[in-house]
N, C-alpha and C positions, 0 to 999 in steps of 0.2 A: 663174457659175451660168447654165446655159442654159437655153430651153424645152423643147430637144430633142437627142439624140446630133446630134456633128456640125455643130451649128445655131452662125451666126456671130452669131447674136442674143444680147444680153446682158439676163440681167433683172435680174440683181445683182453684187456680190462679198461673200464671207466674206472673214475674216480669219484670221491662223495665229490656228493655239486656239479656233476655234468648234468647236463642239458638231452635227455631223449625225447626223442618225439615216436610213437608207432602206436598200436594195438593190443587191446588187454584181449588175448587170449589164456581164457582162465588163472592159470597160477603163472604165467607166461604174459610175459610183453614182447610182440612183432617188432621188432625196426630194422632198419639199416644202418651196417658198419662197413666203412670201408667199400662203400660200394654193391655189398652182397646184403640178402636176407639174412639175418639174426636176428638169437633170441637170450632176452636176460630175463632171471628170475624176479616178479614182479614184489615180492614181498621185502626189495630192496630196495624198493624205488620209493618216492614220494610226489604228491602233486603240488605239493607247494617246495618254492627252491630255497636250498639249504643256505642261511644267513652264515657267513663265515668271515674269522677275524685273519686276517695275515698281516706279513711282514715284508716291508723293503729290503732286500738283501744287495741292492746295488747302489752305488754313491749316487745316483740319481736316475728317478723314473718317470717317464715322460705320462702326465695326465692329457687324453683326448675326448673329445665331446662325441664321437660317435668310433665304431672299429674301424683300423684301417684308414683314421682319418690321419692327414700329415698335421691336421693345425693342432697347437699345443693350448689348454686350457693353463697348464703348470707342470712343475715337477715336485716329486716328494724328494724324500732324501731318506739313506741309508736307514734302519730300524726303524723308520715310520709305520706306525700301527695303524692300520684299513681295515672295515668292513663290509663285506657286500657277496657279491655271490655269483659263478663259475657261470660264463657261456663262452663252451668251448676252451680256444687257446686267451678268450680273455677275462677278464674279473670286471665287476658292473659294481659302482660304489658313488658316491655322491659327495661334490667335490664342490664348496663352496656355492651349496646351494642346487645342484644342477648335478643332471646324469654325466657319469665320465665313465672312461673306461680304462686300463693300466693292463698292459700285457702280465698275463699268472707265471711266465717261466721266471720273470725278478722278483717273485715271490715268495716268503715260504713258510711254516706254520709253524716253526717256535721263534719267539722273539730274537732279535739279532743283538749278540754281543756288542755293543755299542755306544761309545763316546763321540761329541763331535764340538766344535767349537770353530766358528771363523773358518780357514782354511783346510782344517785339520778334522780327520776324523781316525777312529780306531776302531777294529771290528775284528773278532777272531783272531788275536795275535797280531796285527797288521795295521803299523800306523799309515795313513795314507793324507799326501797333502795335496789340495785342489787349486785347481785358477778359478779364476770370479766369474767360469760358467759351472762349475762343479765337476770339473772335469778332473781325473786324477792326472797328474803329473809327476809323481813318485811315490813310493811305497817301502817300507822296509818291516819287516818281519821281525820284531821286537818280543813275542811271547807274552808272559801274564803278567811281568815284573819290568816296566820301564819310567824313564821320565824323559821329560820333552819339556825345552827350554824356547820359547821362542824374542829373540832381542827385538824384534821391532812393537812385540805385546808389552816388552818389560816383564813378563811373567813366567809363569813352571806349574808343571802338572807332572803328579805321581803318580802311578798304579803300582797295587797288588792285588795279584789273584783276580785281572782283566777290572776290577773297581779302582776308579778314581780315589785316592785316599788321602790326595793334598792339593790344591790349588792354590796358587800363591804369587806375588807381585815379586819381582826380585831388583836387583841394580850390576847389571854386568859391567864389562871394561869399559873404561874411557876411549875416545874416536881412536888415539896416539897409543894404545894398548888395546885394543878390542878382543871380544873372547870368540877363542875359535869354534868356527862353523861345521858341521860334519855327523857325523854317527861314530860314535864313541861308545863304552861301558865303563864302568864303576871299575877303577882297579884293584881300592882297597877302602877301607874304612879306618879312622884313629878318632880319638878322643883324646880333647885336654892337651895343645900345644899351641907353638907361636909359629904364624906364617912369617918368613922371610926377619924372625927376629924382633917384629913388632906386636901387629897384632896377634892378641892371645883368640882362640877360636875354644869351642865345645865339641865341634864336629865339623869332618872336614872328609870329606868322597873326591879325591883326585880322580878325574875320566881320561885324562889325555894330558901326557907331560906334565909343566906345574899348572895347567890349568884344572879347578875343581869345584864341586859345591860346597858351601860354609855358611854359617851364620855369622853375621856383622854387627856386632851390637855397637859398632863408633857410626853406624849410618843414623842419617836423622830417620825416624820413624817415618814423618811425614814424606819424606822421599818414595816412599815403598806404593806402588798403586798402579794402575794399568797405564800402561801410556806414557810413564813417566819419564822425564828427559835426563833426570836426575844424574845417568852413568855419564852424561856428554861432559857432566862438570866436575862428579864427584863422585864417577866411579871407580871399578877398580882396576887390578894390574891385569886382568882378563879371567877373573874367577868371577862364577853366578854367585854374590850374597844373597842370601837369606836372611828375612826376619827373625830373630834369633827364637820367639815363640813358636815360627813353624817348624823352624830345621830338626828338630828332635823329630816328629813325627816319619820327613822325610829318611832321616838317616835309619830309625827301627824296621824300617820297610822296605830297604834294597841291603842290597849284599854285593863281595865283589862278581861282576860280569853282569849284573844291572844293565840292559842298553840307557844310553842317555844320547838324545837327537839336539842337537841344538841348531837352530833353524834362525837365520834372518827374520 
């Protein structure tokens, strides 16, 4: 954006998909920025507005029916994929039917690193857990290499290299031995021994003290599943079992200093 035809002087930049309004003079478009006369080269512009795909970059963005409205039509969530197109500081896109509008600063145009489930999401190295308006209430900086255990799912989730690469139902401690809560890492890895003298294991990820991850193959199968209450009766002495058909995958794909979160 110039002051003047011609002029090396710079008083600003748009972006693709802003909104001018002014005057075709010749290779030249009149308008106002900021208040003063300026002028942008017209062979950059177009009359029809540019259709653009973005991305939710915040755990939650508030959808409004018109700009500057407070009422809420909805909210997206983190890596939600939108398209529509730039007026001004907002993005115009259709939302269940109907004109809405999403402020462009929680936006952004490469897809977002992104996992989410229930309360939890991950984006960018960074697991993040929500209350039941999607509000964040903790965060921890976990990198490309973690897993996350949550007891009230009965379940666990792997990453390498920011992809999901195991989801799985587990059976933690009993109420009289529960497995502990916290942010912990992998401290080592072994194969091929017996926990406390009994059970034999294949693989075994101690995170913190003797508590660790392991495959169980004396669990009933049928135990294993979302939700399951299974640990309250029959489970263990505070280590996450594993399926013994997943635990292999799990164990190829961390190493020690793995974070591993384990979450209520």
């Amino acid at each position: 954006v110039r002051p003047a035809k011609n002029s090396t002087e710079l008083l600003g930049r748009l972006a693709k998909g802003d909104k001018v309004t002014g005057y075709r003079e010749g290779v030249w478009i009149r308008t106002t920025y900021n208040g003063k006369n300026a002028y942008i080269a017209a062979q950059y512009t177009d009359t029809k507005p540019v259709l653009e795909t973005l991305y939710v970059k915040v755990s939650t963005l508030a959808v409004r029916p018109a700009k500057n409205s407070t009422e809420l039509l909805g909210r997206l969530r983190i890596g939600d994929e939108i398209s529509g197109y730039r007026e001004g500081v907002w993005f115009k896109i259709t939302y269940k039917s109907q004109t809405a509008y999403v402020a462009i600063e929680h936006l952004q145009t490469d897809p977002v690193k992104v996992w989410s489930f229930s309360k939890f999401s991950y984006r960018d190295g960074v697991l993040y857990v929500h209350d039941s308006s999607g509000n964040i209430v903790s965060r921890r900086y976990v990198g490309d290499n973690h897993i996350l255990v949550s007891l009230n799912h009965q379940y666990m989730w792997a990453f390498n290299n920011n992809k999901l690469i195991m989801e799985t139902p587990i059976i933690s401690g009993k109420t009289i031995t529960p497995t502990v809560v916290g942010n912990f890492a992998v401290v080592y890895k072994d194969r091929c021994l017996y926990l406390g003298g009994t059970h034999y294991v294949d693989y075994w990820m101690p995170f913190y003290r003797d508590y660790g991850i392991h495959d169980a193959h004396w669990q009933d199968p049928a135990d294993f599943y979302m939700y399951s209450t299974a640990h309250q009766y029959k489970g263990s002495a505070g280590c996450v079992n594993v399926p013994p058909a997943n635990m292999a995958t799990v164990f190829n794909n961390s190493s020690p200093g793995t974070p591993v979160t384990v979450i209520r």
